[in-house]
N, C-alpha and C positions, 0 to 999 in steps of 0.2 A: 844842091840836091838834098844836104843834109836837113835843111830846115823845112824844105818841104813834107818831106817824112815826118819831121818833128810836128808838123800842123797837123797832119792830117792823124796822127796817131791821137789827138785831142779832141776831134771832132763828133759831134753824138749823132746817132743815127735816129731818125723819126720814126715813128709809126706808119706805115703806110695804112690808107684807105683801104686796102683789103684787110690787112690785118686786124684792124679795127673792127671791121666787120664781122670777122669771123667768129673773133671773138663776142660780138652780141649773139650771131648763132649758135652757140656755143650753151651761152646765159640763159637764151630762150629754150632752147633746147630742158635743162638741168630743171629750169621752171616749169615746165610744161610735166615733167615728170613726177617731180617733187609735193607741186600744191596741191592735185586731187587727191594725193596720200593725205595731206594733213586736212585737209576738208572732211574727208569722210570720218576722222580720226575725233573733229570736233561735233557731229550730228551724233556721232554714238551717243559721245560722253554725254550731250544734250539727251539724248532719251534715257540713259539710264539714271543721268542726275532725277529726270522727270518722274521717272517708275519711284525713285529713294523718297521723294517728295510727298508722292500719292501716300508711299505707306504710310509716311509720318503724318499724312492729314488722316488715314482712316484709322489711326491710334486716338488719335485728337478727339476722333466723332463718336469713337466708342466709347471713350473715358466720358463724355458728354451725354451719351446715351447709359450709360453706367449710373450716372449722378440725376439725370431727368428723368429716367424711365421711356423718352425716345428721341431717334434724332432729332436736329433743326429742320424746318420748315422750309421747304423747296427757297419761298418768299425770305428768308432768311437769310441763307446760304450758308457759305462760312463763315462770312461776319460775324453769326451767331456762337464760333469759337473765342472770336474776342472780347465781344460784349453782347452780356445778357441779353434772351427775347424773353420780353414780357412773359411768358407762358412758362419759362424757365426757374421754378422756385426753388428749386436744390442747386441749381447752377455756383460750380466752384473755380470756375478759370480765374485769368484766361486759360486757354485751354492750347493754344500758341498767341505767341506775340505779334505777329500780323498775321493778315491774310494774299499769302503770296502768288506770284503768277508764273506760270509755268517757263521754262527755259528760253521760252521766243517770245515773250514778252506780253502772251495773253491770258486770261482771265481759267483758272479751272471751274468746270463745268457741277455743280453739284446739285442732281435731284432726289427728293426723299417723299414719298417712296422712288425707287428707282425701277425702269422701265425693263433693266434686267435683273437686278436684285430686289424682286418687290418685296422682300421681307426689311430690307436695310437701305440702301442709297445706292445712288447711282455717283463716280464721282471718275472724274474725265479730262484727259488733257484734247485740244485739238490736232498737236502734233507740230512738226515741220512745216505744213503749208495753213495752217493755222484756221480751217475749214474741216468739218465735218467730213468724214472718209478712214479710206482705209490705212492712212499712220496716225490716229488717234490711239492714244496710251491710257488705258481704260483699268479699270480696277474689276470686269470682271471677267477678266481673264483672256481676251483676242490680243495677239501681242500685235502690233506695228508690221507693218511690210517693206 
């Protein structure tokens, strides 16, 4: 009797199939909680990187209008802060080092004159769904929804 005690005090016990289970309920459970926190955690930082962006481009276009006497040429765009347009004779950039794109990977929008600012530019992200609307991040002043 002795060694039988001795066997069985050796022996490991398995997981069972429920417990197993319970524990992916458990996991999905903690996940399902978890990730929309950090999802929405990373859109912010996306639009307010976006907003940090706009201002640094409308420093750009002023120091440019500073030095020309007026903005770049709708036809131009921003390209025209890193290399000279023809029409540009006091032109001293570059005025940035590239011309970047907004946090979702699309192009900023820049007209001059602008459709709301007609004295200066109009300059514009599309947003989160990368379509004209209402989470566009615009420089003259409608914030995102």
């Amino acid at each position: 009797m002795n060694r039988i005690n001795h066997r069985h005090a050796f022996t490991r016990r398995a997981f069972t199939l429920i417990e197993l289970l319970l524990v992916l309920v458990i996991l999905a459970v903690l996940a399902a909680v978890v990730v929309p926190k950090f999802t929405g955690r990373t859109d912010d930082a996306k639009i307010k990187a976006t907003k940090a962006e706009l201002a640094i481009l409308e420093g750009a276009l002023d120091r440019f209008e500073i030095d020309n006497g007026r903005f770049p040429a709708t036809e131009d765009g921003l390209q025209a802060l890193v290399r000279a347009p023809s029409y540009a004779n006091n032109w001293k950039g570059p005025y940035i080092k590239a011309v970047p794109q907004d946090k979702w990977g699309n192009a900023y929008i820049y007209r001059s004159p602008g459709q709301h600012n007609a004295d200066a530019f109009d300059l514009y992200s599309m947003g989160p769904n990368g379509r004209d609307g209402d989470d566009d991040i615009t420089n003259w002043g409608d914030e995102p929804k």
